[in-house]
N, C-alpha and C positions, 0 to 999 in steps of 0.2 A: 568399533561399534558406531552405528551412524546416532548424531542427536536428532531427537525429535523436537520438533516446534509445534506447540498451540497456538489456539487463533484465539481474539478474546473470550470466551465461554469453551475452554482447552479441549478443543477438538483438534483433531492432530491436522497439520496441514504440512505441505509437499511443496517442491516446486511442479508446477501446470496446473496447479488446484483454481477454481477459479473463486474470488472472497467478493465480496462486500466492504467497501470501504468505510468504516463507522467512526473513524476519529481520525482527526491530523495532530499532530502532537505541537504545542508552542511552537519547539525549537524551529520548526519546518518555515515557521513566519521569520525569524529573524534574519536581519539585512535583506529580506526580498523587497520589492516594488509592490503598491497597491494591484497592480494587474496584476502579477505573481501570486498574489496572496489571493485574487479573487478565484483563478484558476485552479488552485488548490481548494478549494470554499466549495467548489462548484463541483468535484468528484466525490465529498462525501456523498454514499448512495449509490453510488456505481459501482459496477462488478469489472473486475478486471482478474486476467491470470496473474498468478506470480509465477515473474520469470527469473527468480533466483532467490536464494535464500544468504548470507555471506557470513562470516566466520563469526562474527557476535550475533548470529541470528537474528537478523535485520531481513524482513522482506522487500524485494524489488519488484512495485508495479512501473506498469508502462502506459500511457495514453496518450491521446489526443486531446488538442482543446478544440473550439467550436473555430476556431481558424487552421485548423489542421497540424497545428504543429505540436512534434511530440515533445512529451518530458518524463523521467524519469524520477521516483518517488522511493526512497530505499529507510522504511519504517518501523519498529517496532511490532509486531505479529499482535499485538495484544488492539491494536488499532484495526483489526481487520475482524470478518466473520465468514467463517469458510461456508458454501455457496453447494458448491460439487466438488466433491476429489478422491 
């Protein structure tokens, strides 16, 4: 039986689904660099797909920063707000 994941207001979300980023959790801050932290700062608000989901039910978004380069963000479901899916 597959598990299902909510988003934070438990609407059920998938991987392709596209969310809302609406919280970064602490732990995501620690040991990063100031510019790290601000690039993170800087996607709450933005919609991204999730490109996977992983065995503690963690989602993984994917972006861009305003200098092109990517990063990967694998969070808690409750941090997000599913969008379309």
């Amino acid at each position: 039986m597959d598990k299902k994941y909510t988003d934070r207001y438990d609407k059920p979300i998938k991987i392709g689904d596209t969310v809302e980023l609406v919280d970064i959790p602490l732990d995501l801050f620690l040991l990063r660099t100031e510019p790290e932290q601000n690039i993170l700062r800087a996607e709450i608000g933005n919609t991204h797909f999730i490109q996977g989901i992983n065995q503690h039910g963690k989602v993984r978004l994917e972006f861009y920063d305003k200098n092109h380069m990517p990063h990967t963000i694998i969070i808690d479901p409750s941090c997000v707000r599913r969008i379309f899916g």
